[in-house]
C-alpha positions in Angstrom: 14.4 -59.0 -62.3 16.1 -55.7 -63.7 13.3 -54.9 -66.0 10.4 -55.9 -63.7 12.4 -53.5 -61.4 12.6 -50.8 -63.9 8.9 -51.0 -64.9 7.9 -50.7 -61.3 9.8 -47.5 -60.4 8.8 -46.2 -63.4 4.7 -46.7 -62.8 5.4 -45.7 -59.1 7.3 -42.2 -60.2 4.2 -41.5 -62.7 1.9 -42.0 -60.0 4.1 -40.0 -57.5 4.3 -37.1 -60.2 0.9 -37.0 -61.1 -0.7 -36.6 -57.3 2.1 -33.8 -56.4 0.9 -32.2 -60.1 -2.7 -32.6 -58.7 -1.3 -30.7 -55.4 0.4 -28.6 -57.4 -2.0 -26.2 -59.3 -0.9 -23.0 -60.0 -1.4 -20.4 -57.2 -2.9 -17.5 -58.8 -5.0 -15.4 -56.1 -8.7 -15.2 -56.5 -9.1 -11.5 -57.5 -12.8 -12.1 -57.0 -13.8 -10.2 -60.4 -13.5 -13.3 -62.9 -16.6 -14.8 -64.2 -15.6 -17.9 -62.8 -16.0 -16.4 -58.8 -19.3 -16.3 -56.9 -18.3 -12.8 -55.2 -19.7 -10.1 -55.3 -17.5 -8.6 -58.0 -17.6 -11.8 -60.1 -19.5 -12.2 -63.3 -20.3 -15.7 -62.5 -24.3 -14.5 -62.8 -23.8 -12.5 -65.9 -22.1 -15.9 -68.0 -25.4 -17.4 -66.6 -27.9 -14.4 -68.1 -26.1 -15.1 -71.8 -27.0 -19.1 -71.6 -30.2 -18.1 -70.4 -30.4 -15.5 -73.7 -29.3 -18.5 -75.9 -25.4 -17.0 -76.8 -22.7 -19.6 -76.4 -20.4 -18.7 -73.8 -16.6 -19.8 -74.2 -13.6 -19.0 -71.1 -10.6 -18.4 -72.1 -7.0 -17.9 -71.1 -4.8 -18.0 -74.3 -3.2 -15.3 -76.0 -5.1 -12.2 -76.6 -5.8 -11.6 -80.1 -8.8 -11.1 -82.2 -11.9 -13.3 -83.0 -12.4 -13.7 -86.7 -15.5 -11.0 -87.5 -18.5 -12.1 -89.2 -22.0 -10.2 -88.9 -24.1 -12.7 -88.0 -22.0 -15.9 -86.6 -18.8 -14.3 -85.4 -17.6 -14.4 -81.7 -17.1 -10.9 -79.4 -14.4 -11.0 -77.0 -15.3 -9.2 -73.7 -12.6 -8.3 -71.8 -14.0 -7.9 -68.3 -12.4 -5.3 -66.0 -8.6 -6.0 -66.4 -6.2 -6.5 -63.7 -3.1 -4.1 -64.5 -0.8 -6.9 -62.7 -1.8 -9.1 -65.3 -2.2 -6.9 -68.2 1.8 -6.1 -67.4 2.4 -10.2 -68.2 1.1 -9.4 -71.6 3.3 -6.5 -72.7 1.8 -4.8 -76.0 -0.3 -7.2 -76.5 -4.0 -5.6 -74.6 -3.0 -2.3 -76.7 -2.3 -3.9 -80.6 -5.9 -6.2 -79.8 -7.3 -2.7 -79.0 -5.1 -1.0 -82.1 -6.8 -4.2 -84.6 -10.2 -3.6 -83.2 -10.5 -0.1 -83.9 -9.1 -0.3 -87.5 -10.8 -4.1 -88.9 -14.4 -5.2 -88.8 -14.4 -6.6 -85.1 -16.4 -7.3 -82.3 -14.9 -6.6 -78.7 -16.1 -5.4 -75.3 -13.8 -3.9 -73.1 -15.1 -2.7 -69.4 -13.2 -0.3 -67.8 -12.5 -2.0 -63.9 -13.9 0.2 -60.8 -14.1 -2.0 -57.7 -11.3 -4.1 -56.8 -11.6 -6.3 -53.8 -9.4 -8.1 -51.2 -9.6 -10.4 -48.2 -9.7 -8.9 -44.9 -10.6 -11.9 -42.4 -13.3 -15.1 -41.9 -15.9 -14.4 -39.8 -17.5 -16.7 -37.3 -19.3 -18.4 -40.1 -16.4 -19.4 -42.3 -17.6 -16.7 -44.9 -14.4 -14.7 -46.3 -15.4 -11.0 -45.2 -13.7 -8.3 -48.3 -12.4 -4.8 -48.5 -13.9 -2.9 -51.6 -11.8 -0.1 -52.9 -12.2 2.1 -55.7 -10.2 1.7 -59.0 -6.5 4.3 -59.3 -7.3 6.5 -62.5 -4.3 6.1 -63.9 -4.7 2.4 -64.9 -8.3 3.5 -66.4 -6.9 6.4 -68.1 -4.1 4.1 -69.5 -6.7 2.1 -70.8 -8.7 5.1 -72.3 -5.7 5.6 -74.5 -5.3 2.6 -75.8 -9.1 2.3 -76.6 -8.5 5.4 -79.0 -11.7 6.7 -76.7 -9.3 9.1 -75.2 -9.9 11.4 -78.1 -13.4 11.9 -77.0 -13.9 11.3 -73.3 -12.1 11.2 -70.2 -13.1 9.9 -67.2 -15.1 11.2 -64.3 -17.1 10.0 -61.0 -20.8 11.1 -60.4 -20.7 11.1 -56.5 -24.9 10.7 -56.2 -25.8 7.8 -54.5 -28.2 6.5 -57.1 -27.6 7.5 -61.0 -30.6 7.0 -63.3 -29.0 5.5 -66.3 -31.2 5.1 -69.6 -30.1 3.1 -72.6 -30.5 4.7 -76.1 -33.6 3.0 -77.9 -32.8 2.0 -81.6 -35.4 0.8 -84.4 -35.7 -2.5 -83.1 -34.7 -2.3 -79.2 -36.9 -0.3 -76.7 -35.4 1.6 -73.8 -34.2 0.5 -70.6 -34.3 2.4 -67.4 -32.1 1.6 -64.3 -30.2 2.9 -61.5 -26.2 2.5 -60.6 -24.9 2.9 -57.0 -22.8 5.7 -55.7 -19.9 6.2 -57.1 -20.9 5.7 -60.6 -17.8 6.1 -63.4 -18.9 7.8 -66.1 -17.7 9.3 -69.4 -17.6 12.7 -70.0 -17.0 14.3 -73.8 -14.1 16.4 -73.9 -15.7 19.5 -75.9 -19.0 20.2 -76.7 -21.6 17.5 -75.9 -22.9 14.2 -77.3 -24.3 15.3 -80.3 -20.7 16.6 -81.0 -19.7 13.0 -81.6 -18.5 11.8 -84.9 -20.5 9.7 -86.7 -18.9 6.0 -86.0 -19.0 6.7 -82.6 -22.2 5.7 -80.9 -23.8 5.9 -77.5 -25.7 3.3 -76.2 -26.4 4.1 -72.5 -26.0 7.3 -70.2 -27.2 9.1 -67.5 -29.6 11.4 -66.8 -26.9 14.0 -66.7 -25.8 13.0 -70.4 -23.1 11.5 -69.0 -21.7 8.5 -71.0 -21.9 4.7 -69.5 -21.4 2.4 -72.6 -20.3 3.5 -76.6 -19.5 1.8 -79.6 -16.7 2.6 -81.9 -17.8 1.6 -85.7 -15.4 0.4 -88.0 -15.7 0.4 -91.5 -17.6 -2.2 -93.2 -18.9 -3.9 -90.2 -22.2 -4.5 -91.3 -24.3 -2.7 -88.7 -22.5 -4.9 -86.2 -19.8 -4.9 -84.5 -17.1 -2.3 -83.1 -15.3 -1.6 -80.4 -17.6 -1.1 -77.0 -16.4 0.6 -74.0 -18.0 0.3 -71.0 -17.1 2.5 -68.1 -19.1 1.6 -65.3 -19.0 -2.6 -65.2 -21.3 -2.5 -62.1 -24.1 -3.9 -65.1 -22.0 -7.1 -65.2 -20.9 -8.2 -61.7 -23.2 -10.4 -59.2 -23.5 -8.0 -56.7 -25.5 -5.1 -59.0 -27.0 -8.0 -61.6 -30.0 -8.7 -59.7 -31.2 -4.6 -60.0 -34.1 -3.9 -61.5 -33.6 -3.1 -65.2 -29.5 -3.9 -65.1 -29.7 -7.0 -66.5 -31.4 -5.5 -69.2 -28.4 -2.8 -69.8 -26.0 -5.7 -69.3 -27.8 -7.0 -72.5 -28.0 -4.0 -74.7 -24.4 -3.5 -74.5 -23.9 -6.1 -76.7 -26.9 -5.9 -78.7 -24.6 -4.9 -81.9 -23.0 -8.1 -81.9 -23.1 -10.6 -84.3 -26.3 -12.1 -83.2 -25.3 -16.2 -83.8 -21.6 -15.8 -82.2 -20.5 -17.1 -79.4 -19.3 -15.0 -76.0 -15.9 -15.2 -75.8 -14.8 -13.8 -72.2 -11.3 -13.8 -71.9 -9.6 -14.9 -68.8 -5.8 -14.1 -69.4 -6.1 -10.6 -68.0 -7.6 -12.1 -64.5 -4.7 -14.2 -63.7 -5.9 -17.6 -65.5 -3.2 -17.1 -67.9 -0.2 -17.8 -65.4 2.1 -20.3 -66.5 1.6 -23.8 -64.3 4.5 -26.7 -63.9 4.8 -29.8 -66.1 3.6 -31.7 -63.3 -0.3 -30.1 -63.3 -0.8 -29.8 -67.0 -0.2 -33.5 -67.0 -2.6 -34.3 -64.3 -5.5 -32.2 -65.9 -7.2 -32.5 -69.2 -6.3 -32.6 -71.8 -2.5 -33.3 -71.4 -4.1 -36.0 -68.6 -5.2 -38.2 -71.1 -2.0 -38.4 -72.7 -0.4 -39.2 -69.2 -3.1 -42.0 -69.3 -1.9 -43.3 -72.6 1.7 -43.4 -71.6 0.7 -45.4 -68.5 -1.6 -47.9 -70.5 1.6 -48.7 -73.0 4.0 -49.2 -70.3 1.7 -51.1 -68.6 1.1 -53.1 -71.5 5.1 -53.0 -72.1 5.7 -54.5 -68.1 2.9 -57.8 -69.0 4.8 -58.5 -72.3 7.9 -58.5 -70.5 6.3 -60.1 -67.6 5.3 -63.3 -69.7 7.8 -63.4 -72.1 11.3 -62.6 -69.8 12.4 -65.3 -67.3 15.1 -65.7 -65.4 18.7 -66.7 -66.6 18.5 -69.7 -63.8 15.2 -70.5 -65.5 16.6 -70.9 -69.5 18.8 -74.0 -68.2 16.2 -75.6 -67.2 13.9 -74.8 -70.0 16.1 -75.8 -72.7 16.3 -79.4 -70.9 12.5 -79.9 -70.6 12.8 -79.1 -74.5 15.6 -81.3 -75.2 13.3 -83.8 -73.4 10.2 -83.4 -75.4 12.1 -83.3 -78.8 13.7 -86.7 -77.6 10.8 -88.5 -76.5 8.6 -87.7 -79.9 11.6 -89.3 -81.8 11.6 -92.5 -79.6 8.1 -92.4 -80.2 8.6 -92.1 -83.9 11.7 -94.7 -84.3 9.1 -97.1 -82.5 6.6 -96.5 -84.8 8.4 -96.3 -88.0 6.0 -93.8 -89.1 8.7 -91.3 -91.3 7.0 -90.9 -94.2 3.7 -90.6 -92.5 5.2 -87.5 -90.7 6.6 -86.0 -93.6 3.2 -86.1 -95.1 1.4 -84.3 -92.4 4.2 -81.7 -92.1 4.0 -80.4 -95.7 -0.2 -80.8 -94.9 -0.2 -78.7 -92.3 2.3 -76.4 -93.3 0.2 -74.3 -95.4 -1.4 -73.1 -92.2 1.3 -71.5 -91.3 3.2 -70.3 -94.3 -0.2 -69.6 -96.4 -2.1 -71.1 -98.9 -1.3 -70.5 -102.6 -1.3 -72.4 -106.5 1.9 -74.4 -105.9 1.5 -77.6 -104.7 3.5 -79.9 -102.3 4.1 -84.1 -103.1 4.4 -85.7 -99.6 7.4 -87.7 -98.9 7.3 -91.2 -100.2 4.3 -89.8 -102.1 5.2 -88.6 -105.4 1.7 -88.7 -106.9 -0.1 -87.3 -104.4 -0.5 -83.5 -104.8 -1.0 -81.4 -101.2 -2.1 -77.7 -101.4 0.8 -75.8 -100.3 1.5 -71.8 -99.7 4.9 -69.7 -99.8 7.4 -72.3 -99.5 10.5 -70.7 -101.6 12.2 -71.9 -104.4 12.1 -75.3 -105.5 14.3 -77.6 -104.2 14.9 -81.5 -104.0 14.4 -83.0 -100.5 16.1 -85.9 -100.5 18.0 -88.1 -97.9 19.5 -91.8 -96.9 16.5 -93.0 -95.2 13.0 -92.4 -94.4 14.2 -90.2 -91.1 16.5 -88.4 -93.0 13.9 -86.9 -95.4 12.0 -86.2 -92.4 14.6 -83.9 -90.9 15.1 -82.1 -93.9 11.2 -81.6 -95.0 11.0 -80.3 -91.2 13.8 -78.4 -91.6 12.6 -76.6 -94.8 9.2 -75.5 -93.6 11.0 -74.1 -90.3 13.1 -72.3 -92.9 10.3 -70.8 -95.1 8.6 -69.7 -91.7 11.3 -68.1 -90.6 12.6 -65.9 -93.6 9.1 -65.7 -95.2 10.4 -66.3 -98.4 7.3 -66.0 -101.0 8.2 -68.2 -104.2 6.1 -71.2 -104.7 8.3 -74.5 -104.8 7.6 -78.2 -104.4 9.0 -80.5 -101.7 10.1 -83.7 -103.6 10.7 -86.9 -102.3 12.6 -90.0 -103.2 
């Protein structure tokens, strides 16, 4: 009863744990610019453009470090419009990716955030209603610096309400031709103009003022692909702007430099997914909930074994009597019958069965010539005995032996 008690508190406090882990996700507020979120500042429809473009797409919330670089097959990470209250749960770590990428063969995307939104109310219609507010500089020009693009550019506002933006055409791309909305964040070269630039650095879109919207930093030996991209206006990305004529298209040629066969890696971490969650909900979700699953099944298993096996200490009195019983009518049966030798025979037959069948053989009791094929029965040894019942006992009590300790030597029973 103790141990059907314990396995039953302990497959009702699993259960119990894993439905308050289930309720118990981590509480990390939408901030409605992840690619996961259907808001308008949420790059839900730009993760949809890449399928549609045939580039693997991977989320991801794990440390921030950087993809292994190949030129053809090698991922790019995009880091989407960090959150500065996340990027300060990852101390260091946003500036040495930034450091890596601008000194190894690399392929990462970083654009610069602008709009942040927040809830204000629901109206009638259950629809969440948002406040848009423009971006602090400060954050943007911390970012700048640890880009390394702070050498070249800094960071300006062109306050028109629509911004013709044109990409740079290359040998093997044409050029695209779109429009950003008011306020558009631009990049302006600190001296001289664009044509000032040195040679690894690279524009790939601006405006019609010659204003910078997207560049790539070359490293050394990448190949022709590759580099660090900054992107300062991530309008291009986000599912309110994505449907504009010709920004899908910009979207796209920001990343035409990648390696071509790699997959999308858009990290996550700097949006909030990275918060640490309890015990209790990484148990309850995959993958760690197939473990939990696992654990269950054995215990369950454990509780039917114990179940079928364990009785109850009033029960073993009672058990050994309808034993006693058994035993004692088979031996009436026998002394009736005078059947001993007959027995002994079918013993030593059938005990190969059980023990295994091997090269030694076995002569039945009262049966000295007649070999019986016979397994692991030990060492040889002499069965002998007073009378017929005797050797009976002890032939049944050998076999019981061998069974028990497994012994592996081939003997022969003998009878007198």
């Amino acid at each position: 009863m103790f141990r059907v008690v314990m396995v039953g508190a302990f497959i009702v406090t699993t259960v119990v744990w894993l439905v308050v882990g289930i309720f118990d996700a981590p509480l990390v507020p939408d901030n409605f610019t992840n690619s996961h979120s259907g808001s308008p500042g949420g790059h839900h429809a730009f993760v949809e453009l890449l399928k549609e473009n045939d580039r693997t797409v991977r989320r991801e919330a794990a440390r921030l470090e950087l993809p292994e670089y190949d030129s053809y097959s090698g991922a790019t990470l995009m880091i989407l419009e960090p959150r500065p209250e996340f990027v300060a749960e990852y101390p260091g770590e946003l500036e040495n990716l930034l450091k890596d990428a601008r000194n190894r063969p690399s392929s990462v995307v970083l654009a610069l955030p602008k709009r942040a939104y927040y809830p204000e109310y629901e109206d009638e219609n259950g629809d969440l209603v948002l406040t848009e507010v423009i971006f602090p500089s400060d954050f943007i020009d911390e970012l700048m610096r640890q880009s390394g693009f702070d050498r070249w550019f800094k960071v300006g506002h062109d306050r028109r309400d629509m911004v013709s933006t044109y990409s740079i055409p290359t040998d093997t791309s044409r050029q695209i031709t779109t429009q950003i909305h008011h306020p558009v964040q631009v990049l302006r070269p600190l001296r001289g103009g664009l044509s000032d630039l040195p040679a690894n650095v690279q524009v790939i879109a601006k405006t019609d003022r010659d204003d910078v919207i997207a560049v790539r930093l070359r490293s050394e030996n990448d190949y022709g692909r590759g580099g660090l991209v900054l992107v300062s206006d991530p309008d291009m990305f986000t599912n309110r702007f994505l449907n504009e004529p010709g920004m899908a298209d910009l979207s796209m040629t920001v990343l035409r430099d990648t390696p071509p066969k790699g997959e999308i890696v858009i990290d996550e971490a700097l949006h909030g997914f990275g918060a640490d969650s309890s015990l209790e909900y990484l148990a309850a979700t995959p993958p760690g909930l197939w473990v939990t699953l696992s654990v269950i099944l054995v215990m369950l298993l454990f509780g039917w074994r114990q179940a079928t096996v364990l009785r109850p200490i009033d029960a073993e009195v009672q058990d050994r009597a309808e034993r006693r019983y058994a035993i004692e009518g088979l031996a009436r049966m026998m002394e009736r019958t005078r059947a001993h030798d007959d027995a002994a025979r079918r013993i030593v037959r059938r005990s190969w069965l059980v023990l295994g069948q091997g090269a030694a053989q076995v002569q039945g009791a009262g049966k000295a010539t007649t070999a019986i094929r016979k397994g692991r029965t030990g060492r040889i040894v002499k069965m002998s005995g007073e009378s017929s019942e005797e050797k009976l006992v002890n032939i049944a009590r050998r076999v019981a032996m061998q069974k028990r300790t497994g012994e592996t030597e081939h003997s022969r029973l003998w009878s007198d």
